[in-house]
N, C-alpha and C positions, 0 to 999 in steps of 0.2 A: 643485457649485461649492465645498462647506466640505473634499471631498475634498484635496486638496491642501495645504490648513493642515492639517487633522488627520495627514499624513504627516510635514509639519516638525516636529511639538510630542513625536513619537514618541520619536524620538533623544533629543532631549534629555530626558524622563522616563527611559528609559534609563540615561543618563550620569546621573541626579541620584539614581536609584535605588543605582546602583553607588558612588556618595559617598557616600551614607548606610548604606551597609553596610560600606566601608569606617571609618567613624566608630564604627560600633556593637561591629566588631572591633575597631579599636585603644584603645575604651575599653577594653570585656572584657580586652585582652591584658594592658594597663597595669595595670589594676585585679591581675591574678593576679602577675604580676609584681611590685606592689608588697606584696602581701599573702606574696610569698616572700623578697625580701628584706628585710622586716622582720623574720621570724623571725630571720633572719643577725643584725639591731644586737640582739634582744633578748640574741642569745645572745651576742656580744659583751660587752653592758653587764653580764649575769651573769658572765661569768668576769673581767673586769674589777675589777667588786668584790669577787670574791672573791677573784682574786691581789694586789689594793690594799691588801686590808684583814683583815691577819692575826689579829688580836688578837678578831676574828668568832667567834663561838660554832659556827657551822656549817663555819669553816676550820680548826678544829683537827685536822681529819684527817689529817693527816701527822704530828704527835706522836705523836697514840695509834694510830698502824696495829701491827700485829703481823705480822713478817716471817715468813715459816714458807719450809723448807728441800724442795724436791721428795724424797718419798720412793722411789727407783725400787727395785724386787718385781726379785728375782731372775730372772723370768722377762726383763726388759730386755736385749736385746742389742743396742749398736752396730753399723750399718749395716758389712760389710766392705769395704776399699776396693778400687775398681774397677779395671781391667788399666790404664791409665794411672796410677793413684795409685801402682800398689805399685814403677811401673819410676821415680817420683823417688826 
């Protein structure tokens, strides 16, 4: 006789099994998701203060950079231009 409730009660352990897995993934997902866009604001708030705030000990690198000139070696030669290049 208990046959028959214990067929009803199956389903729905089922369905409550498949919410709670659902739950447990969209923590997990949220949680990674938010542990990656945080890295994005920190890295925001850093270039933020440093283009904010010139007068910074660690922004003075563009005063003191040292430009330097490519030196091309004789061996260098420009690409020749191709059968439509040479007919403009």
């Amino acid at each position: 006789m208990s046959l028959p409730l214990e067929t009803a009660v199956v389903p729905e352990r089922r369905e409550r099994k498949a919410i709670d897995a659902f739950v447990v993934w969209n923590r997990r997902f949220h949680y990674f998701i938010g542990l990656y866009l945080l890295f994005f604001c920190w890295l925001f708030v850093f270039t933020g203060l440093l283009l904010n705030h010139p007068r910074w000990q660690f922004a003075q690198f563009w005063p003191n950079r040292v430009q330097t000139t490519p030196n091309f070696s004789s061996r260098f030669r420009w690409p020749r231009p191709t059968r439509n290049e040479r007919a403009i």
